[in-house]
N, CA, C and O atoms as a MOPAC input file, in Angstrom:
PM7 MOZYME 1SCF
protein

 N     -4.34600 1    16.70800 1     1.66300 1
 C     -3.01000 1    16.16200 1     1.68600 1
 C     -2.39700 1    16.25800 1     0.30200 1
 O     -2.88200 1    15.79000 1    -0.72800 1
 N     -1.27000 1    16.92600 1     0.42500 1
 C     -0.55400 1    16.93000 1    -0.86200 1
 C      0.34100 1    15.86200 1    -0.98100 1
 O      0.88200 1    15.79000 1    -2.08400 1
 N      0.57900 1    15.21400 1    -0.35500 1
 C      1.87000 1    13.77000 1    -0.88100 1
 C      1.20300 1    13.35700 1    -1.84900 1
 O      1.88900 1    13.42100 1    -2.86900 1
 N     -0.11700 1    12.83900 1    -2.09100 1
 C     -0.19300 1    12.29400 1    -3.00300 1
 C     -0.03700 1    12.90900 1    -4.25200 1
 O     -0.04900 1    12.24800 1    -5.29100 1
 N      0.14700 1    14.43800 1    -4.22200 1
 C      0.40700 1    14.92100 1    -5.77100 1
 C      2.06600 1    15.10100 1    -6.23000 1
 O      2.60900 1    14.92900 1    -7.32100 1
 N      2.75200 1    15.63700 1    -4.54900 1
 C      3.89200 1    15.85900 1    -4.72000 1
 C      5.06000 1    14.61500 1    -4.72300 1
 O      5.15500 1    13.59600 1    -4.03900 1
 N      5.93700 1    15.20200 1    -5.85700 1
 C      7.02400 1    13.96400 1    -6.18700 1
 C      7.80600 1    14.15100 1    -4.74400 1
 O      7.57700 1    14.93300 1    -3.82100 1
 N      9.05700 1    12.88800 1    -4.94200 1
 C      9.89900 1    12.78400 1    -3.73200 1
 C     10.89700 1    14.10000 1    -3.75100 1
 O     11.06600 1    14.83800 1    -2.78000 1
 N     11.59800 1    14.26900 1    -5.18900 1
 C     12.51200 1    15.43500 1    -5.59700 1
 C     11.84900 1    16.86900 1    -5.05500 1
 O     12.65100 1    17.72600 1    -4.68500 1
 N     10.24100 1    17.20800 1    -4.98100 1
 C     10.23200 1    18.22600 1    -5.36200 1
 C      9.81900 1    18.71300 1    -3.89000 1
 O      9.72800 1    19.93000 1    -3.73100 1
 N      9.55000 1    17.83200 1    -2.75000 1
 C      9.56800 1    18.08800 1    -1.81600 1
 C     10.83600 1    18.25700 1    -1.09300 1
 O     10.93100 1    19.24900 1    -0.37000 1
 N     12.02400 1    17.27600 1    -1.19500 1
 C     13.21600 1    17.84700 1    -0.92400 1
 C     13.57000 1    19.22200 1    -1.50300 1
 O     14.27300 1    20.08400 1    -0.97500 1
 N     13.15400 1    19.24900 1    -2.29700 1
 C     13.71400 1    20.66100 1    -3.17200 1
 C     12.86500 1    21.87600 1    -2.45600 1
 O     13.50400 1    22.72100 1    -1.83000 1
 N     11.93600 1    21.93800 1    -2.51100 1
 C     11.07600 1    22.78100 1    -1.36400 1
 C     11.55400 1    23.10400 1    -0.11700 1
 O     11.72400 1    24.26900 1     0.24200 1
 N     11.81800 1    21.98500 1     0.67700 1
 C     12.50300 1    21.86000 1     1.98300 1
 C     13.64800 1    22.59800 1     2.01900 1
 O     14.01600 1    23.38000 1     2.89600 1
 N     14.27100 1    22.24200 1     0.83300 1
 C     15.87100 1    23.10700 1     0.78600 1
 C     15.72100 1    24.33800 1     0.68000 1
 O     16.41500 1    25.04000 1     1.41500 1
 N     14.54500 1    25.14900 1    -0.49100 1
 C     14.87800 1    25.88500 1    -0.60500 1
 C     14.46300 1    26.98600 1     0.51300 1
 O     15.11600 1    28.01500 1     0.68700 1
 N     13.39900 1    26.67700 1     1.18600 1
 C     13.03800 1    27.07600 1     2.10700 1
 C     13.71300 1    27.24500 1     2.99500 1
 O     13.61400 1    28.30500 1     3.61200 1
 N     14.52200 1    26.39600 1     3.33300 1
 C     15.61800 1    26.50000 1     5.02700 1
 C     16.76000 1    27.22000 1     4.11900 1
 O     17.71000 1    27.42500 1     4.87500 1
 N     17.02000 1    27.62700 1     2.98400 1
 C     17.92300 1    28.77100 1     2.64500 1
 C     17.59000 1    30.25200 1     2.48000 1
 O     18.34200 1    31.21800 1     2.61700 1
 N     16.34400 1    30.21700 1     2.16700 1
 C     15.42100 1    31.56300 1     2.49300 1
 C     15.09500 1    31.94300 1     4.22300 1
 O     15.10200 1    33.12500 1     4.56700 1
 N     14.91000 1    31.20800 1     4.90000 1
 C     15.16600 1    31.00500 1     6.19400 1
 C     16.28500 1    31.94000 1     6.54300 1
 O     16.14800 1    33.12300 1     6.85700 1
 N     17.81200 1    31.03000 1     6.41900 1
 C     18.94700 1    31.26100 1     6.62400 1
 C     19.23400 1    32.85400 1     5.73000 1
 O     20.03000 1    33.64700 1     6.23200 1
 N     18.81300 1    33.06400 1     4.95000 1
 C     19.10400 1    34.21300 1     4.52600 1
 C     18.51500 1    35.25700 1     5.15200 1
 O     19.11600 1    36.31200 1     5.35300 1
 N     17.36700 1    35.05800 1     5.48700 1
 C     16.48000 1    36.15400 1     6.65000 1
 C     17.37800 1    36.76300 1     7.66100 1
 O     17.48100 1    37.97600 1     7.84300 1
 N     18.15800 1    35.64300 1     8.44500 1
 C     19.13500 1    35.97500 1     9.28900 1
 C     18.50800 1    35.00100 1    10.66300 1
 O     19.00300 1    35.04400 1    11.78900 1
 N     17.36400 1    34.17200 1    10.28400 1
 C     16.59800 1    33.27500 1    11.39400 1
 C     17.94400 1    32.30800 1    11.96300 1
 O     18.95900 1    32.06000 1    11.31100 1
 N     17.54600 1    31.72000 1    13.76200 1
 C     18.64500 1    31.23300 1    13.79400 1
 C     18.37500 1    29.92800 1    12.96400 1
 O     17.52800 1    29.51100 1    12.17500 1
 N     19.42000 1    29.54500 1    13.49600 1
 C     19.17400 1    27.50300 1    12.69000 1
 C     18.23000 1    26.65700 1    13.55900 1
 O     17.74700 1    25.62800 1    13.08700 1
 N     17.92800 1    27.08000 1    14.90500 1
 C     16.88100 1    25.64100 1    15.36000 1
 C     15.65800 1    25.96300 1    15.20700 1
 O     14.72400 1    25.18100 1    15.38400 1
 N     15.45300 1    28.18400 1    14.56400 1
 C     13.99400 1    28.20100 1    14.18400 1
 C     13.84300 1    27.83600 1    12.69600 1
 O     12.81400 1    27.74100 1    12.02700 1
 N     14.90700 1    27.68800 1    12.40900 1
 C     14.08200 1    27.71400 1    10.91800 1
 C     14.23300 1    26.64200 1    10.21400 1
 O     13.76800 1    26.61600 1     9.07500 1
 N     15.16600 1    25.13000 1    10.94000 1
 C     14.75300 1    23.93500 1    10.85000 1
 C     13.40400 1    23.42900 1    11.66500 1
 O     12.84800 1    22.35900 1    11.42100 1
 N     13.10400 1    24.08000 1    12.36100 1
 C     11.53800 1    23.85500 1    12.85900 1
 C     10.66800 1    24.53400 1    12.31200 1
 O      9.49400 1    24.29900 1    12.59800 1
 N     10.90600 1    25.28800 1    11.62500 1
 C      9.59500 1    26.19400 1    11.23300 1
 C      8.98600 1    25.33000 1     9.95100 1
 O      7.84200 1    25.11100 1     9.55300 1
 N     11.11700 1    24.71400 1     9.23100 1
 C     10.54000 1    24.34900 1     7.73400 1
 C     10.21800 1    23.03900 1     8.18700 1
 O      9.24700 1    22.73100 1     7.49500 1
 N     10.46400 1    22.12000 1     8.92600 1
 C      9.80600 1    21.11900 1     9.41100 1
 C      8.13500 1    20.91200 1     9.80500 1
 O      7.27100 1    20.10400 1     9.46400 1
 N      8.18100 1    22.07000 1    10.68900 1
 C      6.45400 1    22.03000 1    10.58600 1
 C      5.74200 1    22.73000 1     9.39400 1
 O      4.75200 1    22.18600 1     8.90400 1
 N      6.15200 1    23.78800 1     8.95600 1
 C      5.55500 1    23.87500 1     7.77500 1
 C      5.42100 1    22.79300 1     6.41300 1
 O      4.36800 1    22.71800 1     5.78000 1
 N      6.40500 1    22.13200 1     6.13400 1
 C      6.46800 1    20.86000 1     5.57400 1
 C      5.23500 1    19.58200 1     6.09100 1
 O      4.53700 1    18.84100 1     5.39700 1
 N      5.31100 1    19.68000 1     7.11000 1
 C      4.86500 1    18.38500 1     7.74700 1
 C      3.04900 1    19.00500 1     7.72100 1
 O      2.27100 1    18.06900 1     7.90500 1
 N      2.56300 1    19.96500 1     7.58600 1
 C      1.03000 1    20.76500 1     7.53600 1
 C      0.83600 1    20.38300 1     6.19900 1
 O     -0.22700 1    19.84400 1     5.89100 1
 N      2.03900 1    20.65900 1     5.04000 1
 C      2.01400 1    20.38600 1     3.57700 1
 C      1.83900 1    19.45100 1     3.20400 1
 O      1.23300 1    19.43300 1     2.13200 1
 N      2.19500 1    18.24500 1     3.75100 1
 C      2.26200 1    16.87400 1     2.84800 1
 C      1.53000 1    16.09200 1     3.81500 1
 O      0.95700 1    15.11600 1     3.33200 1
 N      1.39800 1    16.27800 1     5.10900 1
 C      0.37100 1    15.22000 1     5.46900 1
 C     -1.14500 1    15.84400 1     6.03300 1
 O     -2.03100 1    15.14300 1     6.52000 1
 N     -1.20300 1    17.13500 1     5.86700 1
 C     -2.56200 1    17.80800 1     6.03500 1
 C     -2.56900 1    18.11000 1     7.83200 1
 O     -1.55200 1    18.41100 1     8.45800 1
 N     -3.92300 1    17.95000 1     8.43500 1
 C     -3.93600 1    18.45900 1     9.60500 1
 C     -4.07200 1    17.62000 1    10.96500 1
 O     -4.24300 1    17.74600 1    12.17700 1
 N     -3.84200 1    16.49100 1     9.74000 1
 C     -3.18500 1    15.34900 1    11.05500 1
 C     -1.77700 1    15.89100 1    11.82900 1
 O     -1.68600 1    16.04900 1    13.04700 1
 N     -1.07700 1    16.05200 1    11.18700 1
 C      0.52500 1    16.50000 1    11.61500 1
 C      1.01600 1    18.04200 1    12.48700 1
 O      2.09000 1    18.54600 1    12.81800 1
 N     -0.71300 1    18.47100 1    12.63800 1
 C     -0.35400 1    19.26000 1    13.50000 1
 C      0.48100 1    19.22500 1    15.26700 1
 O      1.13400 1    20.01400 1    15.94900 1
 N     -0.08200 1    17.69100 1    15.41200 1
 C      0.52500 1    17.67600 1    16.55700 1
 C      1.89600 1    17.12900 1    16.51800 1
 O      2.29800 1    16.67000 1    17.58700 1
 N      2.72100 1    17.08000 1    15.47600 1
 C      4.10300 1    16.65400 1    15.46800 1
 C      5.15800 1    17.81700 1    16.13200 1
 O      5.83500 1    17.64800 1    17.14700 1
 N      5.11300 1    19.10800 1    15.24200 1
 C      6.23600 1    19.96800 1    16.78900 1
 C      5.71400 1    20.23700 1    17.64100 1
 O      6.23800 1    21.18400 1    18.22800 1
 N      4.34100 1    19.64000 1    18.33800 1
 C      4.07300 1    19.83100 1    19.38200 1
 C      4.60600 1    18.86800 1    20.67700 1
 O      4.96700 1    19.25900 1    21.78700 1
 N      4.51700 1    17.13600 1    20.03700 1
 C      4.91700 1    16.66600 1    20.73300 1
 C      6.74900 1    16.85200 1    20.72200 1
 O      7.46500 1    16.95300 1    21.71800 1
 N      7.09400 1    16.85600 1    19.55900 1
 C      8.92700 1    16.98100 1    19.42500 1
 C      9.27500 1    17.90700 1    20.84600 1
 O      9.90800 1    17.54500 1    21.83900 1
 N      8.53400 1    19.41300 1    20.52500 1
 C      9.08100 1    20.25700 1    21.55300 1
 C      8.97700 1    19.72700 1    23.00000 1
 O      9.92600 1    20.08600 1    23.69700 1
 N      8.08600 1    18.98500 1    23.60000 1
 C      7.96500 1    18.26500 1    24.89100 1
 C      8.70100 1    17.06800 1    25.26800 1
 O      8.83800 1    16.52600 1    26.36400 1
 N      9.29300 1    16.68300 1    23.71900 1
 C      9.87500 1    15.59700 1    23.78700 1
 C     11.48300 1    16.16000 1    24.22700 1
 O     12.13000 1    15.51400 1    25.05100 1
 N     12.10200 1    17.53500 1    23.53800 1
 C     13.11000 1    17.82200 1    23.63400 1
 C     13.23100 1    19.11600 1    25.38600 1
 O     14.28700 1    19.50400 1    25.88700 1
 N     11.81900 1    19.45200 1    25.87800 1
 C     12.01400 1    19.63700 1    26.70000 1
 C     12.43000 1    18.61300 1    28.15700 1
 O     13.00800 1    18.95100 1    29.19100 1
 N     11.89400 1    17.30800 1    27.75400 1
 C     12.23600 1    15.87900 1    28.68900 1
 C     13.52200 1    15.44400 1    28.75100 1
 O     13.97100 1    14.72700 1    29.64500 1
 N     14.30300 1    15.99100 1    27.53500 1
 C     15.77800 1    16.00500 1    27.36100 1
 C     16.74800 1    16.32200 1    28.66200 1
 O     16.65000 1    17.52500 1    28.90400 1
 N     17.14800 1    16.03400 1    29.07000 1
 C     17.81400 1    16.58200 1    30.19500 1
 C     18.95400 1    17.21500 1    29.71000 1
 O     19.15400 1    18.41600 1    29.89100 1
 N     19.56800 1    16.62400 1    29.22100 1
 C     21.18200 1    17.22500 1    29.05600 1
 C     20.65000 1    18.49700 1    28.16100 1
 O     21.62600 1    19.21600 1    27.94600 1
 N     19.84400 1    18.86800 1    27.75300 1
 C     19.27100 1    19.92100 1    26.45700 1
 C     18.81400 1    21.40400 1    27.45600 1
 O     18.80900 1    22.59600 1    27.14800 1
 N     18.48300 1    20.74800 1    28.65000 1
 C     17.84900 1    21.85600 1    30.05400 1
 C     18.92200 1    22.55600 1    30.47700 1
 O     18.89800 1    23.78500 1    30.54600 1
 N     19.95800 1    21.83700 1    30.79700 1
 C     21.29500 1    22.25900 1    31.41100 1
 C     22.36500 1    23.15800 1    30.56600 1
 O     23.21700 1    23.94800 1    30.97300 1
 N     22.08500 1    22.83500 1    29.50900 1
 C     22.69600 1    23.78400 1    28.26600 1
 C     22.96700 1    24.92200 1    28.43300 1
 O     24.07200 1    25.46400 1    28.43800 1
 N     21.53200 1    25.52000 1    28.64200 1
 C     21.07800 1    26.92400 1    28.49100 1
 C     22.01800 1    27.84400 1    29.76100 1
 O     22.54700 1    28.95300 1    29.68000 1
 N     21.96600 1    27.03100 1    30.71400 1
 C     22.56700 1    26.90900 1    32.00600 1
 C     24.19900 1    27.60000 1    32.20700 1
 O     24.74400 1    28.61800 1    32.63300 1
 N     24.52500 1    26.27800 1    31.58200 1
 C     26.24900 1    26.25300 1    31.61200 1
 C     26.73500 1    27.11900 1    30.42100 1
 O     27.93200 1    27.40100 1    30.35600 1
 N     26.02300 1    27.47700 1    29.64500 1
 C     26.46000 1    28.57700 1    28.61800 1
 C     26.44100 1    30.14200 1    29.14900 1
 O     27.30800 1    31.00300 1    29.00200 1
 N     24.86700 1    30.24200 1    29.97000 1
 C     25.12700 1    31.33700 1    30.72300 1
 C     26.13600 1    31.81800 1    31.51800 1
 O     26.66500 1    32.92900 1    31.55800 1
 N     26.44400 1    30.16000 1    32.54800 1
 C     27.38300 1    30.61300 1    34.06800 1
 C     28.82800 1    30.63500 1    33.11400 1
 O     29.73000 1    30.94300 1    33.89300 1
 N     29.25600 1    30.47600 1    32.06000 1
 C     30.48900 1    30.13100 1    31.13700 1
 C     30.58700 1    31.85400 1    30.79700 1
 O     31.46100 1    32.61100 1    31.21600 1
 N     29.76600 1    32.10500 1    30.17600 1
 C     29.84300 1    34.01500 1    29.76600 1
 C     30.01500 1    34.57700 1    31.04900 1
 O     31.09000 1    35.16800 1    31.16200 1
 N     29.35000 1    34.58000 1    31.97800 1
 C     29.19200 1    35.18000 1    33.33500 1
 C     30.71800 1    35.32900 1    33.88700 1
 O     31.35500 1    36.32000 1    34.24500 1
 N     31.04400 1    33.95000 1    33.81300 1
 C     32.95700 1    33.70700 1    34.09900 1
 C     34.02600 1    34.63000 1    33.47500 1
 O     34.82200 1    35.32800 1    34.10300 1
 N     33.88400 1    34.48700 1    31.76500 1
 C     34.37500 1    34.98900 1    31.26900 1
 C     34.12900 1    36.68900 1    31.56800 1
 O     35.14200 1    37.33700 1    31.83000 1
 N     32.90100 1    37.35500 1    31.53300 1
 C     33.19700 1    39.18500 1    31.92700 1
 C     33.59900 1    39.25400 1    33.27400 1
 O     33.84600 1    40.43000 1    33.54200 1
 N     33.81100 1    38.35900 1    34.44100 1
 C     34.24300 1    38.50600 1    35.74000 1
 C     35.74500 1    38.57100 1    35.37000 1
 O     36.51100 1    39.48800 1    35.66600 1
 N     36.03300 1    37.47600 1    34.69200 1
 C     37.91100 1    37.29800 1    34.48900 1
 C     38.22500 1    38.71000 1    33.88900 1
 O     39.17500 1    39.32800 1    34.37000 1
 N     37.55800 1    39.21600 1    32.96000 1
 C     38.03200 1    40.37900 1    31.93500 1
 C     37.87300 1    41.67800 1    32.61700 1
 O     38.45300 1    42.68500 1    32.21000 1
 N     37.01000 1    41.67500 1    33.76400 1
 C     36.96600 1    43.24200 1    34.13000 1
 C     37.76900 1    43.07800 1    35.49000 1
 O     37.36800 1    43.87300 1    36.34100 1
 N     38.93200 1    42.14400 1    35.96700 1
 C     39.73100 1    42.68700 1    36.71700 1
 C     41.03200 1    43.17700 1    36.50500 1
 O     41.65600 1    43.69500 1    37.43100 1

C-alpha cells in the first residue's frame, strides 16, 4: 500500500494527470475515468481494492434508468436516418 507514503497533493496530481493523458489518447470519458479510478484505487490501497470497479460496474448495471439509455439513443438515431432518407 502506497497511501502511507503518498501525500494528499500528489495523488490528486497523479489522478489529474493521468485522466489528461487518457483524454489525449482520444479514450472516451467513462473509460478513462474508470480506468484512472481503478488504477488509482490498486495504487493507494493495494489488492484489497480490487474488488471496487467490480462491484461499481454491477452496481451501475442495477441502475435502471442507465439500461434504457443505450436504448433510446439508438431508437432516437434510427428516427432521425428514417426522417432524412425520405
Amino acid at each position: 500500500m502506497l497511501a502511507q507514503y503518498l501525500s494528499y497533493e500528489f495523488i490528486a496530481l497523479f489522478m489529474f494527470v493521468t485522466m489528461l493523458v487518457m483524454m489525449f489518447t482520444g479514450q472516451r470519458v467513462f473509460g478513462a475515468i474508470g480506468f484512472v479510478a481503478a488504477a488509482s484505487a490498486l495504487l493507494i490501497w493495494g489488492d484489497g481494492s480490487i474488488e471496487m470497479p467490480y462491484t461499481a460496474t454491477w452496481k451501475l448495471f442495477k441502475w435502471y434508468p442507465m439500461l434504457t439509455l443505450p436504448l433510446f439513443i439508438y431508437i432516437g438515431f434510427y428516427d432521425f436516418r428514417i426522417r432524412n432518407c425520405k
